[in-house]
mmCIF file of the N, C-alpha and C atoms, coordinates in Angstrom:
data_MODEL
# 
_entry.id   MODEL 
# 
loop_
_atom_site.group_PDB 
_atom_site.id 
_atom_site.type_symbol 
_atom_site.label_atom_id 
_atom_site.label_alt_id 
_atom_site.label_comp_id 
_atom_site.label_asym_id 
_atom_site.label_entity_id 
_atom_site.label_seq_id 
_atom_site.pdbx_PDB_ins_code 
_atom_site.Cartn_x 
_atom_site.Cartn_y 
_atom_site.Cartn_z 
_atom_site.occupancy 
_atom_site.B_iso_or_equiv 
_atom_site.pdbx_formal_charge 
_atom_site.auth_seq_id 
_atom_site.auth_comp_id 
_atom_site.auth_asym_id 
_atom_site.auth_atom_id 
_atom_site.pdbx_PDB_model_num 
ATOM 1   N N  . UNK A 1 1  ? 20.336  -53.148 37.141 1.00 0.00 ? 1  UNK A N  1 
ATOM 2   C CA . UNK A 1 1  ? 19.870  -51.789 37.081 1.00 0.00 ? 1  UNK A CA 1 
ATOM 3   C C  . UNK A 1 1  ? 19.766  -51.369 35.614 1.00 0.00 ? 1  UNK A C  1 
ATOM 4   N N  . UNK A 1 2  ? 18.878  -50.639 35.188 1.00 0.00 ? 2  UNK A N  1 
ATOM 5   C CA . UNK A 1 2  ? 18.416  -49.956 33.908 1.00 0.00 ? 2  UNK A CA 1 
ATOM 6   C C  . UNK A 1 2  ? 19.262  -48.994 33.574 1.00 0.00 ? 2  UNK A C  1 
ATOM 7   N N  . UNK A 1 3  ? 20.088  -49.341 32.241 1.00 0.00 ? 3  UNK A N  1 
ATOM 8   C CA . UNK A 1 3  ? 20.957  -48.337 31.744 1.00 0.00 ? 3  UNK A CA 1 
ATOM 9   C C  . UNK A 1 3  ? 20.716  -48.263 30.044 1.00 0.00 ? 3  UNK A C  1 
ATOM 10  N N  . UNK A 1 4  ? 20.343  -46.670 29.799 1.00 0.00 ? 4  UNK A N  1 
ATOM 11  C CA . UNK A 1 4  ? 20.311  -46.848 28.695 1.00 0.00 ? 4  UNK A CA 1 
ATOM 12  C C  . UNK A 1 4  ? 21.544  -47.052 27.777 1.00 0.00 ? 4  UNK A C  1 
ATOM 13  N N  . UNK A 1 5  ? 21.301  -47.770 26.233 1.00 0.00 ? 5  UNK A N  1 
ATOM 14  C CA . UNK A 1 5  ? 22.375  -48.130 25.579 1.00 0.00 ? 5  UNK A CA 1 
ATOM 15  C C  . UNK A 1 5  ? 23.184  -46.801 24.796 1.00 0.00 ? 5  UNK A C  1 
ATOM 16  N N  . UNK A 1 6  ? 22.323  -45.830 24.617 1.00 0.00 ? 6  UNK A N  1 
ATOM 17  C CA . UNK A 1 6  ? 22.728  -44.983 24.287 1.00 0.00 ? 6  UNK A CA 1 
ATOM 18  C C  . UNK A 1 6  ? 22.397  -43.460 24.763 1.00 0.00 ? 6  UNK A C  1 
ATOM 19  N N  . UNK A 1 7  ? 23.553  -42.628 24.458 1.00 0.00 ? 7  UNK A N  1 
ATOM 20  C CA . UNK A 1 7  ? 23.060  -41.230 25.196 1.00 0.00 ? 7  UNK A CA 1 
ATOM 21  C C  . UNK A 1 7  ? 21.777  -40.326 24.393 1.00 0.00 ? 7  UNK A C  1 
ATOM 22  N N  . UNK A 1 8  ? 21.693  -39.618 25.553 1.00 0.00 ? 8  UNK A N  1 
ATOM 23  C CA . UNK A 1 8  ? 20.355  -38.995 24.542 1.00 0.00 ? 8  UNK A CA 1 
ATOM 24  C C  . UNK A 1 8  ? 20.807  -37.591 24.022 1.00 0.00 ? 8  UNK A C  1 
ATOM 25  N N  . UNK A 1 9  ? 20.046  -37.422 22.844 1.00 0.00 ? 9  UNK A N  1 
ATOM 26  C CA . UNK A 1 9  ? 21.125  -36.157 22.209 1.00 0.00 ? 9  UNK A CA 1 
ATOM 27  C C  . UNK A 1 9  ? 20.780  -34.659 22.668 1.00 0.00 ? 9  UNK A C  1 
ATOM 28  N N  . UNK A 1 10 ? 21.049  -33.366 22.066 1.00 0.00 ? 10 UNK A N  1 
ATOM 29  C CA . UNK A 1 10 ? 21.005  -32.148 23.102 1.00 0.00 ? 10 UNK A CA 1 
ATOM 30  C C  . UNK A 1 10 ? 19.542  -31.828 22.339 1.00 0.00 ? 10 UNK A C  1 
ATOM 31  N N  . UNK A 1 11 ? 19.401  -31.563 20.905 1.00 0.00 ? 11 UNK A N  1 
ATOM 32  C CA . UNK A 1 11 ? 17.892  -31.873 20.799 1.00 0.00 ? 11 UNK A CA 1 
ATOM 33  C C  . UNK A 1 11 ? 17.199  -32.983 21.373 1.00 0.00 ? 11 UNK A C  1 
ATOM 34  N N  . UNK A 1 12 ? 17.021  -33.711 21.391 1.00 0.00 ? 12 UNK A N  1 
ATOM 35  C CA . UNK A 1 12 ? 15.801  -34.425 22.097 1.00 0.00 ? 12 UNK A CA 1 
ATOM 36  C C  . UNK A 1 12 ? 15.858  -34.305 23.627 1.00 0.00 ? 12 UNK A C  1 
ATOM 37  N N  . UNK A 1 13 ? 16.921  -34.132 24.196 1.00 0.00 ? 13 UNK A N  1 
ATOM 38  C CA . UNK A 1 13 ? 16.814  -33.688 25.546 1.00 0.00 ? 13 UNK A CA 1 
ATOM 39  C C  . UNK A 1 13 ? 15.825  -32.333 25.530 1.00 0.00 ? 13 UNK A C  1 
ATOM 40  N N  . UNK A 1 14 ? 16.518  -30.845 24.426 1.00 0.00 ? 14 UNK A N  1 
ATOM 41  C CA . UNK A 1 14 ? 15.793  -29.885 24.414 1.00 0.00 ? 14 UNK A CA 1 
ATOM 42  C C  . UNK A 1 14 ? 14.098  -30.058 24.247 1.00 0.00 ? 14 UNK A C  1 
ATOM 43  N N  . UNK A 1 15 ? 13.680  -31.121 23.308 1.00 0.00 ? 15 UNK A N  1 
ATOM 44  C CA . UNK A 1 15 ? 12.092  -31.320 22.878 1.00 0.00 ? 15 UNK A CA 1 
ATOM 45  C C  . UNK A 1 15 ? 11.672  -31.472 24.403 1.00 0.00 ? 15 UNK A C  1 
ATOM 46  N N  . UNK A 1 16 ? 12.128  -32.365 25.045 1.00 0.00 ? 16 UNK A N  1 
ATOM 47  C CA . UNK A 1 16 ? 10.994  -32.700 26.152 1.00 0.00 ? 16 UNK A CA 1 
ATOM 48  C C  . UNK A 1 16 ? 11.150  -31.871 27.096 1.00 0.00 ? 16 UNK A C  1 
ATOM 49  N N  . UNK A 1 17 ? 12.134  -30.400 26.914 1.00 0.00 ? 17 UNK A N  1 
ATOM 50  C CA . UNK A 1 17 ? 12.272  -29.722 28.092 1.00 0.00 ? 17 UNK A CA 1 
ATOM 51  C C  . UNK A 1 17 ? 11.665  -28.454 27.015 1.00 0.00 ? 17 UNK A C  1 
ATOM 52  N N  . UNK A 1 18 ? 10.999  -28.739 26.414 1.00 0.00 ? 18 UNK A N  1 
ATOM 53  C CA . UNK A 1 18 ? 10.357  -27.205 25.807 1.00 0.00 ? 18 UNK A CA 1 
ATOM 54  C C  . UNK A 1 18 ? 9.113   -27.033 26.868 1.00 0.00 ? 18 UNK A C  1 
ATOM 55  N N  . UNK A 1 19 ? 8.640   -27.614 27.597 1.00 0.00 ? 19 UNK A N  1 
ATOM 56  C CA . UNK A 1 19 ? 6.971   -27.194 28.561 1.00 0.00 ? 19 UNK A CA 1 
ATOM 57  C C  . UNK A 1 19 ? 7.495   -26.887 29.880 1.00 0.00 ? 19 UNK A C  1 
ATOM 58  N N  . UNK A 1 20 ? 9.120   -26.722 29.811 1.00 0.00 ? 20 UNK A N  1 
ATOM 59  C CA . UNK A 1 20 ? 9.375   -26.015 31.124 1.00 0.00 ? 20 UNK A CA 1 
ATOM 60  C C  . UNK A 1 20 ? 10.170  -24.404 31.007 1.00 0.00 ? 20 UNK A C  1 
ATOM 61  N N  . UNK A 1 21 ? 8.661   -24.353 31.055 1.00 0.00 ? 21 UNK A N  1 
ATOM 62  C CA . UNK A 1 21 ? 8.951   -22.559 30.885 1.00 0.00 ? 21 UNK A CA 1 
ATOM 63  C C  . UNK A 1 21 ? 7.724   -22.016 31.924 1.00 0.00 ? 21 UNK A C  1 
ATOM 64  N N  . UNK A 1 22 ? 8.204   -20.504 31.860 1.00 0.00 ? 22 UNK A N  1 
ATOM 65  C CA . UNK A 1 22 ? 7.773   -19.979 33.152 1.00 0.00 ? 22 UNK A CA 1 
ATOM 66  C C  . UNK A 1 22 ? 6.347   -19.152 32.642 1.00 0.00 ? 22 UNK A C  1 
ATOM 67  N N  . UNK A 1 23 ? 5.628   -19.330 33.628 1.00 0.00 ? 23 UNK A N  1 
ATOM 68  C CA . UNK A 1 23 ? 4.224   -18.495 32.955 1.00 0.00 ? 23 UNK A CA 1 
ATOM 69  C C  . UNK A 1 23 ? 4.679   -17.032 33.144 1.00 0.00 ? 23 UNK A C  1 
ATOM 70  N N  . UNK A 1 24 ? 3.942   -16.061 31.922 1.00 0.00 ? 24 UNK A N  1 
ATOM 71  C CA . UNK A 1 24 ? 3.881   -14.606 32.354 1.00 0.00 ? 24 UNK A CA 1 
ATOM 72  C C  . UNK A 1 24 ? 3.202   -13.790 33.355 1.00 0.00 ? 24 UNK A C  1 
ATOM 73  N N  . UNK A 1 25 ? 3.780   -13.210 34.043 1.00 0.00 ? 25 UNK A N  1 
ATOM 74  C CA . UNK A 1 25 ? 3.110   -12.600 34.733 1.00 0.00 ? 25 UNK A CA 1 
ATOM 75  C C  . UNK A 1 25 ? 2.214   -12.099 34.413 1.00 0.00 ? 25 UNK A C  1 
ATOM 76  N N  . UNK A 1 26 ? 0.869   -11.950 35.107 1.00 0.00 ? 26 UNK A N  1 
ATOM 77  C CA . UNK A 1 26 ? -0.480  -11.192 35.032 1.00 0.00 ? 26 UNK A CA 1 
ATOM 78  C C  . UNK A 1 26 ? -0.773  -9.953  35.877 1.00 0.00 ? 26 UNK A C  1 
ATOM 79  N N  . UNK A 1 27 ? -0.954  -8.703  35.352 1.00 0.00 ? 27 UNK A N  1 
ATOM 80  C CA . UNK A 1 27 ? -1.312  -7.398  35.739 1.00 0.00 ? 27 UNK A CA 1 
ATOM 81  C C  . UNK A 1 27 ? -2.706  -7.529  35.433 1.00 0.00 ? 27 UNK A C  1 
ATOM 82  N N  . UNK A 1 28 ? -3.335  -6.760  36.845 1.00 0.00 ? 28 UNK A N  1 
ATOM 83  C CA . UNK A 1 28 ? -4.623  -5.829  36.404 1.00 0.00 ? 28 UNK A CA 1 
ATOM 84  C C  . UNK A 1 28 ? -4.067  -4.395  36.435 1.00 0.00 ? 28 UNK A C  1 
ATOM 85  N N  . UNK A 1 29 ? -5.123  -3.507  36.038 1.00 0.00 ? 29 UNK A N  1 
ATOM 86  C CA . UNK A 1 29 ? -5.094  -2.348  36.858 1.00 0.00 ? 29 UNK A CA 1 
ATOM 87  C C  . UNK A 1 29 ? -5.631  -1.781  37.979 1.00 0.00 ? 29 UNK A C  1 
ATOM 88  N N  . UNK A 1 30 ? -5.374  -1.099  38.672 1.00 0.00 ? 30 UNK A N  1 
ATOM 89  C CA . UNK A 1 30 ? -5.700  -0.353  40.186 1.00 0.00 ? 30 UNK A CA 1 
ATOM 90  C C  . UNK A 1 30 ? -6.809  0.005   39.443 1.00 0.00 ? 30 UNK A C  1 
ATOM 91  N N  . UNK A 1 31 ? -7.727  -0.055  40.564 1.00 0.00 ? 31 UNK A N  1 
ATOM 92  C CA . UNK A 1 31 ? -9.228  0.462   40.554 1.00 0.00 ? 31 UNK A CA 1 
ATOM 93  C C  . UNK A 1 31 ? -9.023  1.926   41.020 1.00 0.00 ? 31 UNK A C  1 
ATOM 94  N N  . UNK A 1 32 ? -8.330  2.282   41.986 1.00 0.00 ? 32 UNK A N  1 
ATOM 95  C CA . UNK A 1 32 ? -7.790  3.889   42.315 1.00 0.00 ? 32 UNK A CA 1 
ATOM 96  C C  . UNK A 1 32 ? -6.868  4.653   41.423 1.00 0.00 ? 32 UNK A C  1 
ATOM 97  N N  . UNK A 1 33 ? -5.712  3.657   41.022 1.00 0.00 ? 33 UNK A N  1 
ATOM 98  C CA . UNK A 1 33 ? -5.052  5.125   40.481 1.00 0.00 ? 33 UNK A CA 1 
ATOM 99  C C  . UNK A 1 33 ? -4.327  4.419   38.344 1.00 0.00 ? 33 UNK A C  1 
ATOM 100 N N  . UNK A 1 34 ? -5.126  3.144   38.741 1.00 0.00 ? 34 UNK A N  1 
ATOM 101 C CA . UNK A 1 34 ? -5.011  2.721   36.928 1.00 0.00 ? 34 UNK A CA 1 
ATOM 102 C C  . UNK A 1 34 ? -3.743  2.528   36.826 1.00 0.00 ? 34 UNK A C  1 
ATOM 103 N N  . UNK A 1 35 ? -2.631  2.017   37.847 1.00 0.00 ? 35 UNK A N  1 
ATOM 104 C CA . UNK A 1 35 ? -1.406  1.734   37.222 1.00 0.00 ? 35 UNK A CA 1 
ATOM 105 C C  . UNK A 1 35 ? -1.735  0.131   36.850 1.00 0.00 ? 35 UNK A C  1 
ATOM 106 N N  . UNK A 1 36 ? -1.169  -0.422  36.559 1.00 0.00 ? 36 UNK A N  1 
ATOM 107 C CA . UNK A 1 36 ? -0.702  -1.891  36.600 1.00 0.00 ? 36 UNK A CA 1 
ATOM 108 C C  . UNK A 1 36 ? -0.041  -2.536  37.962 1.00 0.00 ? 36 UNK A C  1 
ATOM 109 N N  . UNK A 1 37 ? -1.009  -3.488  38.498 1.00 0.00 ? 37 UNK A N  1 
ATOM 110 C CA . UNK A 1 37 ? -0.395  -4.151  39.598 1.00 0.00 ? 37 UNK A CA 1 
ATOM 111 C C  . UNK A 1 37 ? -1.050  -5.277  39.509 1.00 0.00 ? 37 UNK A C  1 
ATOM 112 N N  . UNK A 1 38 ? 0.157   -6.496  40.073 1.00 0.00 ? 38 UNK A N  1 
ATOM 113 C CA . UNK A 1 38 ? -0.389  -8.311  40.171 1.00 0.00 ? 38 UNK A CA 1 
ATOM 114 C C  . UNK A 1 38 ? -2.028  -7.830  41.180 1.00 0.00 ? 38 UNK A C  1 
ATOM 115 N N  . UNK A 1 39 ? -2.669  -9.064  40.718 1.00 0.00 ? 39 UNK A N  1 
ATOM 116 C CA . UNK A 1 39 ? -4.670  -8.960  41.280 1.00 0.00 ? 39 UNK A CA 1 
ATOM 117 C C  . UNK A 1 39 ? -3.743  -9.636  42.635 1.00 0.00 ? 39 UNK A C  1 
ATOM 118 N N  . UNK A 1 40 ? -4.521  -9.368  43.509 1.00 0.00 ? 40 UNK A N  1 
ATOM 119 C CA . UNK A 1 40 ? -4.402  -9.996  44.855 1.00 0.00 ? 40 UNK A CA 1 
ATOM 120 C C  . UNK A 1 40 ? -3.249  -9.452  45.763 1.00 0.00 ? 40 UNK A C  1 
ATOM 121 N N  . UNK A 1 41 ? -2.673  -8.360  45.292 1.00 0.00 ? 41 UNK A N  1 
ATOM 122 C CA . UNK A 1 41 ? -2.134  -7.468  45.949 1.00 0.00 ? 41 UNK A CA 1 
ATOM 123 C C  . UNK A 1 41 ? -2.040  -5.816  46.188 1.00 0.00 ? 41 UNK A C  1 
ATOM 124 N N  . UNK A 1 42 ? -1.080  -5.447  46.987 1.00 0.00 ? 42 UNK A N  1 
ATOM 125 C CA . UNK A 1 42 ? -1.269  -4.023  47.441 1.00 0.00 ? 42 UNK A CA 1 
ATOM 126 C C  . UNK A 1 42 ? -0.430  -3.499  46.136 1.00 0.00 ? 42 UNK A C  1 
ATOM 127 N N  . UNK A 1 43 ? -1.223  -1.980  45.586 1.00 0.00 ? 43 UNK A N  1 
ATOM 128 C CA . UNK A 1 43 ? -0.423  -1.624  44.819 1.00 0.00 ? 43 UNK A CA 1 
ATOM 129 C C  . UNK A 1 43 ? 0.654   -0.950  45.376 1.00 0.00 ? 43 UNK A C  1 
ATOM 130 N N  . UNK A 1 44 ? 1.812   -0.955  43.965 1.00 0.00 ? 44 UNK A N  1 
ATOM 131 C CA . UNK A 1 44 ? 2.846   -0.369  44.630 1.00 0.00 ? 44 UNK A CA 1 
ATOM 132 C C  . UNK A 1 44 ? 2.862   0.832   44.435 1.00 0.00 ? 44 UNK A C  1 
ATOM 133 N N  . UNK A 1 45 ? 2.119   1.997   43.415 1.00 0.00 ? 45 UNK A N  1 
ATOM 134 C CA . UNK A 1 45 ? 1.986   3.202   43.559 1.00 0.00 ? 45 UNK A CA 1 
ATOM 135 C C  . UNK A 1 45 ? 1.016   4.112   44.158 1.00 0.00 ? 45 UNK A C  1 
ATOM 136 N N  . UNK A 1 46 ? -0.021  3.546   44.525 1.00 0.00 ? 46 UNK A N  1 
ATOM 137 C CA . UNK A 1 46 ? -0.973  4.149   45.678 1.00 0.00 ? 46 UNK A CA 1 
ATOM 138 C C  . UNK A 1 46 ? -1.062  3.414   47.174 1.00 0.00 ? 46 UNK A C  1 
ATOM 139 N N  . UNK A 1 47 ? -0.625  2.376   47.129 1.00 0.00 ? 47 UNK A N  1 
ATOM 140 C CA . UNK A 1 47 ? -0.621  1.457   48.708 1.00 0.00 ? 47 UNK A CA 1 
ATOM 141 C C  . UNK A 1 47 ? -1.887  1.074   48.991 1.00 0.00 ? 47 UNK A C  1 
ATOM 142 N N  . UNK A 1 48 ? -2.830  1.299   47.701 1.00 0.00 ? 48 UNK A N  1 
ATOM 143 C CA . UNK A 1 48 ? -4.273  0.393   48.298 1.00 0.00 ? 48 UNK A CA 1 
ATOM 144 C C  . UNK A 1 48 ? -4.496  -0.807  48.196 1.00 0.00 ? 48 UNK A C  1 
ATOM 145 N N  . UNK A 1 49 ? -5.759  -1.576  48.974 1.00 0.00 ? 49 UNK A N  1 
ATOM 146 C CA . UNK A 1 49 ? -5.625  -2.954  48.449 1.00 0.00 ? 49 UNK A CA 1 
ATOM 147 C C  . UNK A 1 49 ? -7.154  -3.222  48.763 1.00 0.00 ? 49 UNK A C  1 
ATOM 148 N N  . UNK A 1 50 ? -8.298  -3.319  47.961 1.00 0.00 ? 50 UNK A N  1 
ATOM 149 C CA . UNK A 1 50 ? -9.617  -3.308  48.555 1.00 0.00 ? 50 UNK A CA 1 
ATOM 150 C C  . UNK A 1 50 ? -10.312 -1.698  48.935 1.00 0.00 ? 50 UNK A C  1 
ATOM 151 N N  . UNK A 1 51 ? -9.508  -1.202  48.446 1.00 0.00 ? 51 UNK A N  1 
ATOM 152 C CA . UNK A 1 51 ? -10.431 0.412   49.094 1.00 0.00 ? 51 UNK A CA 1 
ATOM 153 C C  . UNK A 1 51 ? -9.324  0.549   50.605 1.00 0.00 ? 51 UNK A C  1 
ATOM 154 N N  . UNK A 1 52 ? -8.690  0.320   50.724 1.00 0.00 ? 52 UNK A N  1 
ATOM 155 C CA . UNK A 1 52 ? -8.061  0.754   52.012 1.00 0.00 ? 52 UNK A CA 1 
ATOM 156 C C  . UNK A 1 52 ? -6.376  1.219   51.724 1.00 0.00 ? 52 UNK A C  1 
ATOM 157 N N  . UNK A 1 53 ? -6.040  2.350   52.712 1.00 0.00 ? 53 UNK A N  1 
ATOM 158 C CA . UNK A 1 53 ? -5.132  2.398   52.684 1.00 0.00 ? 53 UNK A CA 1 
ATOM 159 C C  . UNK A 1 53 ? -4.145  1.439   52.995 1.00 0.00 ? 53 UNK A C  1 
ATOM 160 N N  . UNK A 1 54 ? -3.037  0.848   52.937 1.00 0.00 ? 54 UNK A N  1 
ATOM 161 C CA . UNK A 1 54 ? -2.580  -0.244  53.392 1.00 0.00 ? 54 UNK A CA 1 
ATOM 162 C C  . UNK A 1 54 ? -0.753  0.603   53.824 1.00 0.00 ? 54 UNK A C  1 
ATOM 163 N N  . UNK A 1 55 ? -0.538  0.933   52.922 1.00 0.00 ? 55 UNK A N  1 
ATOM 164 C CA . UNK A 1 55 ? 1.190   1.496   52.648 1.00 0.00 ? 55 UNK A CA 1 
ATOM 165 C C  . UNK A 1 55 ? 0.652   2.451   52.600 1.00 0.00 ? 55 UNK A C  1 
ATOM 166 N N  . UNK A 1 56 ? 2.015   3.614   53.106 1.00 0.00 ? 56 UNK A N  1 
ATOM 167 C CA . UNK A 1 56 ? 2.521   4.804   53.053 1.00 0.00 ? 56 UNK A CA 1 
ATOM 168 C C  . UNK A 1 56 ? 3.287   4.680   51.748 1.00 0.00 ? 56 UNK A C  1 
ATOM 169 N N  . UNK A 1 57 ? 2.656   5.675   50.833 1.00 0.00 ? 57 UNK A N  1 
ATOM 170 C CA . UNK A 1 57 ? 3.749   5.856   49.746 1.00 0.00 ? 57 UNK A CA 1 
ATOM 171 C C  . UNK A 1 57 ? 3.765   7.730   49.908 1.00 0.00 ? 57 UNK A C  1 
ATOM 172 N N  . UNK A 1 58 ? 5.564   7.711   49.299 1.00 0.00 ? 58 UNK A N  1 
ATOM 173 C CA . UNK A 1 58 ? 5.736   8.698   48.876 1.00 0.00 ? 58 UNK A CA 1 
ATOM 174 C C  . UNK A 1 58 ? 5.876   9.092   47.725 1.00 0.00 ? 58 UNK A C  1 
ATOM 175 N N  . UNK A 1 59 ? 4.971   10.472  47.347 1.00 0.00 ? 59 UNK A N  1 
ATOM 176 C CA . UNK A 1 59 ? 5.050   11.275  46.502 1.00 0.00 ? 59 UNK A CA 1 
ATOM 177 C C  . UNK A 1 59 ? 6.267   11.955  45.995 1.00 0.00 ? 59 UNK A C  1 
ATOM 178 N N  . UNK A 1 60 ? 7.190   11.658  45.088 1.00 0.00 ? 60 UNK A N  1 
ATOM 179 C CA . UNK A 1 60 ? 8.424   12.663  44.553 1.00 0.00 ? 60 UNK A CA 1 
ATOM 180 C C  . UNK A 1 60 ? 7.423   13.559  43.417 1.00 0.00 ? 60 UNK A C  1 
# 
């Protein structure tokens, strides 16, 4: 069985684990009310999604 002869150190472990990182999230804005919400979902401050109501939100 394959064993390496030596350990590998905490930098070079770190180099090849630098491309595991997390993408940023992406906002559009609402076409109705211009907040910021992820594309392909219902917003969370008007409840539309396509021109339709979808959610009940409340107004404070």
């Amino acid at each position: 069985m394959a064993v390496p002869k030596k350990r590998t150190s905490k930098q070079r472990q770190r180099k090849r684990r630098t491309h595991y990182k997390a993408d940023p999230v992406i906002t559009n804005t609402c076409s109705r009310c211009g907040d910021p919400k992820q594309p392909h979902r219902v917003c969370p401050s008007c409840g539309f999604y396509r021109d339709r109501a979808v959610l009940e939100v409340e107004i404070d």
